[in-house]
OpenMM code with the backbone's topology and positions (N, CA, C; nanometers):
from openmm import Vec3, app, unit

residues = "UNK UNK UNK UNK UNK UNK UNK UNK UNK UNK UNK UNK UNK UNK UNK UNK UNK UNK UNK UNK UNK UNK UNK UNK UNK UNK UNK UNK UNK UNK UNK UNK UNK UNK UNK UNK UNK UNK UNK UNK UNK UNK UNK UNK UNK UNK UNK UNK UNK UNK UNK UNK UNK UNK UNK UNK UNK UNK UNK UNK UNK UNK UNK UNK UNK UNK UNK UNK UNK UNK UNK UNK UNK UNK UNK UNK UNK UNK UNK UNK UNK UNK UNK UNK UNK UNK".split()
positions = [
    Vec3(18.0881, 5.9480, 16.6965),
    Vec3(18.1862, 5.8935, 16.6052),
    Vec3(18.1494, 5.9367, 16.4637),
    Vec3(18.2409, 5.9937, 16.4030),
    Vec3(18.1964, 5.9950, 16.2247),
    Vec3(18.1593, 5.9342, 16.1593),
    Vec3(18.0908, 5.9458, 16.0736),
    Vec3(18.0167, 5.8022, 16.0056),
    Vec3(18.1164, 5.7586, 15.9004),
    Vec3(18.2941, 5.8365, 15.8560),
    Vec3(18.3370, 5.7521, 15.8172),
    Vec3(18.4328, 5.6368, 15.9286),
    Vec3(18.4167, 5.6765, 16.0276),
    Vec3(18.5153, 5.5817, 16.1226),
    Vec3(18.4049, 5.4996, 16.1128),
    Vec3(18.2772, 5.4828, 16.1484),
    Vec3(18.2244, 5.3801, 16.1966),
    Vec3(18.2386, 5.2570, 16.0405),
    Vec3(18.2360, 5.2794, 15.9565),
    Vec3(18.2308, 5.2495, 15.8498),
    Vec3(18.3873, 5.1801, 15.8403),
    Vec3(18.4703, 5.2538, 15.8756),
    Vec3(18.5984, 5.1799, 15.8796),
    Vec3(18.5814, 5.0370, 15.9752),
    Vec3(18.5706, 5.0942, 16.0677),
    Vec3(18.5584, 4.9719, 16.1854),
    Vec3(18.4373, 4.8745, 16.1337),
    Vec3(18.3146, 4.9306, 16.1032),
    Vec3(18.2582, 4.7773, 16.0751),
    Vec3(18.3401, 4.7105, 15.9580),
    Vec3(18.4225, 4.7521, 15.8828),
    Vec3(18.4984, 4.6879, 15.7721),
    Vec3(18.5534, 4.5707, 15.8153),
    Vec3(18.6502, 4.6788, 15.9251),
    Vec3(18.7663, 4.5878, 15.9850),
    Vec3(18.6698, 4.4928, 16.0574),
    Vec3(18.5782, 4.4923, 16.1266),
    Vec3(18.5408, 4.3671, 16.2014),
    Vec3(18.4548, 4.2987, 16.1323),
    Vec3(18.4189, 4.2679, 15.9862),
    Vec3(18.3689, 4.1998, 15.8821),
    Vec3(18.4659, 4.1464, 15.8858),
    Vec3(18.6016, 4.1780, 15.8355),
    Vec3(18.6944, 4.1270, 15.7797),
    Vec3(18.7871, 4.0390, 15.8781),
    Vec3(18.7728, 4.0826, 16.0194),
    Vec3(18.7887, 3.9909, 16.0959),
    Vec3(18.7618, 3.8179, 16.1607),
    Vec3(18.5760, 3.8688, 16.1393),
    Vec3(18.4850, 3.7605, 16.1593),
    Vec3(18.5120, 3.6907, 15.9974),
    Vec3(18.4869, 3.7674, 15.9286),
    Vec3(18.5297, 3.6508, 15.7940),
    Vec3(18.5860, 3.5419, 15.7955),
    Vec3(18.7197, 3.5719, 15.8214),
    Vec3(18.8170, 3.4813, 15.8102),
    Vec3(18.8392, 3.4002, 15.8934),
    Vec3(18.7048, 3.3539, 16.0057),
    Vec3(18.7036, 3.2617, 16.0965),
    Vec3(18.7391, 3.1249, 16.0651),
    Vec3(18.7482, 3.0269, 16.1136),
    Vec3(18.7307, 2.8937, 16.0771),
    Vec3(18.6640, 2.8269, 16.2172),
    Vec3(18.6119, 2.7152, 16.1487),
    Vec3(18.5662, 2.6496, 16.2872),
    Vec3(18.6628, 2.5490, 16.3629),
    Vec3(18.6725, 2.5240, 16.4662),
    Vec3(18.7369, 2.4271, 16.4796),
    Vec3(18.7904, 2.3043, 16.4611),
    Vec3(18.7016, 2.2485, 16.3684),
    Vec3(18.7324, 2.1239, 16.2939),
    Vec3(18.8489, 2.1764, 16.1848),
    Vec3(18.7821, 2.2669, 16.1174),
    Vec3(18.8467, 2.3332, 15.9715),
    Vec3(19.0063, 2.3218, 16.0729),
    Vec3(19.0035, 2.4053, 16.1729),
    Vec3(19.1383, 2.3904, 16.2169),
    Vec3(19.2698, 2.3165, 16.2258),
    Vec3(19.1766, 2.1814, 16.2822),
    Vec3(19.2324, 2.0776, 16.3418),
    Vec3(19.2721, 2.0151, 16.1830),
    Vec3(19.2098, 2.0702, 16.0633),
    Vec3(19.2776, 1.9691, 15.9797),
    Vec3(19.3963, 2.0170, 15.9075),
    Vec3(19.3428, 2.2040, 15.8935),
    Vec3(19.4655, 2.2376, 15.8648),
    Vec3(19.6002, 2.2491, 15.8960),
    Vec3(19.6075, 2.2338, 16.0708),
    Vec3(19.6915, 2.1842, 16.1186),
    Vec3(19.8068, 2.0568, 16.1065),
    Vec3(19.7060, 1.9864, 16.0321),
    Vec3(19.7156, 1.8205, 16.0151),
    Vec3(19.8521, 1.7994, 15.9198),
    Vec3(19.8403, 1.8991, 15.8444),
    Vec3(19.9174, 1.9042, 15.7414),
    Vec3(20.0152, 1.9798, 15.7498),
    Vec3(20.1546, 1.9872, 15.6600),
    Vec3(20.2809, 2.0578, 15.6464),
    Vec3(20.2700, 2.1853, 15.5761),
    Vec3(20.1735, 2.1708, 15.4692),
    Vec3(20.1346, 2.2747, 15.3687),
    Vec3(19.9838, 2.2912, 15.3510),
    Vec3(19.9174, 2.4307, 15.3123),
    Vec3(19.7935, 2.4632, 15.3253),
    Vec3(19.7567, 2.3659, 15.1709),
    Vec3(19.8287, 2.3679, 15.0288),
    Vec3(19.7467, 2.2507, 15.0066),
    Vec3(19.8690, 2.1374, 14.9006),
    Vec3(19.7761, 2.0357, 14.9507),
    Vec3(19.8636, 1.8630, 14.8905),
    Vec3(19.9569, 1.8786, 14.7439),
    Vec3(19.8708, 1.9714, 14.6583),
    Vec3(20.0187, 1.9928, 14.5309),
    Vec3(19.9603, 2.1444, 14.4689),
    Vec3(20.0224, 2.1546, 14.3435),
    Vec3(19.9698, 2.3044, 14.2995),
    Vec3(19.8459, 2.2747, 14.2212),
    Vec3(19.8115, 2.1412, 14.1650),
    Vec3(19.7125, 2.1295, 14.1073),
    Vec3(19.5618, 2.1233, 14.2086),
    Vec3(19.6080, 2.0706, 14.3673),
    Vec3(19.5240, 2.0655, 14.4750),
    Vec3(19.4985, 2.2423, 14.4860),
    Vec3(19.5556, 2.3096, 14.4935),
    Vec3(19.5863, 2.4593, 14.5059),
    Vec3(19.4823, 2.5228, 14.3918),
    Vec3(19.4901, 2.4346, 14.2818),
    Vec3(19.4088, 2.5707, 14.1673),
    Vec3(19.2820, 2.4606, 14.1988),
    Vec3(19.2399, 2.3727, 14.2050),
    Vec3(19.1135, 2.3329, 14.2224),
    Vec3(19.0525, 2.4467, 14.3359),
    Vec3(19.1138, 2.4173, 14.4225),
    Vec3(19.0699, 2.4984, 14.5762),
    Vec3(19.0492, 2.6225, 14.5071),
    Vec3(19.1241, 2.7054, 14.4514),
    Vec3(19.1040, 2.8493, 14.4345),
    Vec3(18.9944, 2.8650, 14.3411),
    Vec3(18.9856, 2.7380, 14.2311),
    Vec3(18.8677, 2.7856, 14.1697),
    Vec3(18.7072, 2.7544, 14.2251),
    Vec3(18.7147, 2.6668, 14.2893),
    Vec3(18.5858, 2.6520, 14.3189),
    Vec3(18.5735, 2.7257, 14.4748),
    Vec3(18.4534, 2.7380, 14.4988),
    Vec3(18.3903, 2.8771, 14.6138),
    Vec3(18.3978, 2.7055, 14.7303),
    Vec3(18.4015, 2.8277, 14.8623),
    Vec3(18.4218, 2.7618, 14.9794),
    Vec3(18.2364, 2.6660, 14.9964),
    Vec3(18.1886, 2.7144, 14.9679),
    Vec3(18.0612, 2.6542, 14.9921),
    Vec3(18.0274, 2.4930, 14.9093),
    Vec3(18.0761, 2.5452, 14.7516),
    Vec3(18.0893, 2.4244, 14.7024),
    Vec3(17.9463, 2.3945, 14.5761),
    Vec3(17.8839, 2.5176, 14.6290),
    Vec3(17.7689, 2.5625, 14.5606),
    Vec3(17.7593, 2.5353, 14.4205),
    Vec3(17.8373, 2.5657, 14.3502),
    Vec3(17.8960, 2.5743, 14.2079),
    Vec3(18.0054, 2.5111, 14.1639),
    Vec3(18.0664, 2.3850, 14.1596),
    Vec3(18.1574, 2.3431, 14.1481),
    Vec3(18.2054, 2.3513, 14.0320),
    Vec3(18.3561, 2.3428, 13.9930),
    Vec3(18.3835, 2.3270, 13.8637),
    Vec3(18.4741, 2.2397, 13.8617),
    Vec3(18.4658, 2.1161, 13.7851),
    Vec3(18.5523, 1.9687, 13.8129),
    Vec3(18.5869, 1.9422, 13.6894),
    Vec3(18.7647, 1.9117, 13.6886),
    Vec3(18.7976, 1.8647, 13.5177),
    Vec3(18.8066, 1.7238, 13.5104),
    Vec3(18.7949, 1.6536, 13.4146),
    Vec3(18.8512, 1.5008, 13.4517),
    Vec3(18.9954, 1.4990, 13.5520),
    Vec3(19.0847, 1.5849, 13.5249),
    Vec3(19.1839, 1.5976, 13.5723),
    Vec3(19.2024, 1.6104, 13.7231),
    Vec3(19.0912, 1.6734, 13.7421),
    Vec3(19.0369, 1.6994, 13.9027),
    Vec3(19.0057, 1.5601, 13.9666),
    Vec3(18.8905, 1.4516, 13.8619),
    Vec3(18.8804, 1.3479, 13.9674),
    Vec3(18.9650, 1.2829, 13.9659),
    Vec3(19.0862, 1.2713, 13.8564),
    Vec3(19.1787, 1.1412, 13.8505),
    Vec3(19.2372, 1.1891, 13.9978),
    Vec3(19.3235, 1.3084, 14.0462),
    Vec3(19.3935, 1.3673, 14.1058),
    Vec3(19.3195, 1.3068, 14.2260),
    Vec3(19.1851, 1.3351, 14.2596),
    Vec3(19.0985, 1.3184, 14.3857),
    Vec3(19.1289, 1.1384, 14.3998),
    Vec3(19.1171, 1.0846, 14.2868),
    Vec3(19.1036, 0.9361, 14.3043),
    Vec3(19.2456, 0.8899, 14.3459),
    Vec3(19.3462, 1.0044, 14.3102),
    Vec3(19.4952, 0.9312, 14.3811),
    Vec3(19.5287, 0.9711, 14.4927),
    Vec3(19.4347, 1.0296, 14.5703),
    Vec3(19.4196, 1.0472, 14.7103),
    Vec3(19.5562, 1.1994, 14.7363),
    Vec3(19.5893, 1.2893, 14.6195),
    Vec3(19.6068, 1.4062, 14.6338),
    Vec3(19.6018, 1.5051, 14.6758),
    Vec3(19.5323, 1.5040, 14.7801),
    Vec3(19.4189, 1.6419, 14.8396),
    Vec3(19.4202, 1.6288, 14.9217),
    Vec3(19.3719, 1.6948, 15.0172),
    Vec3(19.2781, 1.6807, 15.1233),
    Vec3(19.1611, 1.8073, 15.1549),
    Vec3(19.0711, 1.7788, 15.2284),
    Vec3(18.9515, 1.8859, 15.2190),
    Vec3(18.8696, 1.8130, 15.2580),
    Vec3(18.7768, 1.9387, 15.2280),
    Vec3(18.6111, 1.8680, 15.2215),
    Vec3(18.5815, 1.8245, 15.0643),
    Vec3(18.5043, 1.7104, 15.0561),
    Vec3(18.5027, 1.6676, 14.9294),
    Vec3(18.4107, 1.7011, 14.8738),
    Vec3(18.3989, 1.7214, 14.7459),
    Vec3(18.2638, 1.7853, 14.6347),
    Vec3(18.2509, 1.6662, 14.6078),
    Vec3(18.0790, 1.7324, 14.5924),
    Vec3(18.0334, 1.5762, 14.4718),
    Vec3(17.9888, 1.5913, 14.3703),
    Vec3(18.0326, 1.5921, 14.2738),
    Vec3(17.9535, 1.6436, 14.1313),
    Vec3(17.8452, 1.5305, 14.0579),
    Vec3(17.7696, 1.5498, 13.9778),
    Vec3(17.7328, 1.4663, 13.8791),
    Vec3(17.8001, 1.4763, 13.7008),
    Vec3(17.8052, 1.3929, 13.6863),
    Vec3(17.8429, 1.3643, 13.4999),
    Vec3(17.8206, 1.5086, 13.4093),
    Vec3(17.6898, 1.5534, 13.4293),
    Vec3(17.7474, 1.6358, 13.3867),
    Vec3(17.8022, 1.7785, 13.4000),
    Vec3(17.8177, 1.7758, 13.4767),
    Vec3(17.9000, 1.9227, 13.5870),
    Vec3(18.0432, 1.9031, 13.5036),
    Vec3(18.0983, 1.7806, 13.4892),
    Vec3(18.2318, 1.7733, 13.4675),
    Vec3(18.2881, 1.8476, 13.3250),
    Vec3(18.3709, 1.9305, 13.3354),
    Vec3(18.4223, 2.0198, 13.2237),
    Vec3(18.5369, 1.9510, 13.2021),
    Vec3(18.5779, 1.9709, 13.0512),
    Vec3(18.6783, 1.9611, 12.9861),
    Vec3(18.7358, 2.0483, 12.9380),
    Vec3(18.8482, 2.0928, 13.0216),
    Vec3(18.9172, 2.2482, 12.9674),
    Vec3(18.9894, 2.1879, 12.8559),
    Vec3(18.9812, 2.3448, 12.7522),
    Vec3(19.0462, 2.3663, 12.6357),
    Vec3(19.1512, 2.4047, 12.6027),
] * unit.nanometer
topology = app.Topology()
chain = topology.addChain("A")
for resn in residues:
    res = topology.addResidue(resn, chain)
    for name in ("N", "CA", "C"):
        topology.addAtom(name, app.Element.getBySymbol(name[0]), res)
């Protein structure tokens, strides 16, 4: 095989396995009508990484979380993680 096919194909099957979910993840996205609860649920999700590693939380983020807006896996930040966008 050429070493650029093989290179293609491990791409494609990175990019395959990537985008796995586990079965739980499934069962919740299922749960729901829409992948997420509003557009402000939507830009939280997009900004912060799937792991959760690095969070970035506005006040705006917890009021939203505290009106039961969302759904997910939940972050937990401390005081001072919390940003105030400008």
């Amino acid at each position: 095989m050429p070493s650029g096919m093989a290179v293609v194909l491990a791409v494609a099957l990175w990019m395959a396995v990537a985008g796995c979910a586990t079965p739980a993840e499934w069962q919740e996205w299922r749960a729901h009508s829409s992948h997420f609860a509003s557009g402000q649920h939507g830009i939280f999700s997009m900004r912060n990484n799937p792991d959760s590693s690095s969070p970035r939380v506005s006040r705006a983020d917890l009021n939203a979380a505290q009106a039961g807006t969302g759904w997910g896996k939940v972050i937990t930040v401390s005081p001072e993680q919390i940003f105030e966008p400008r």
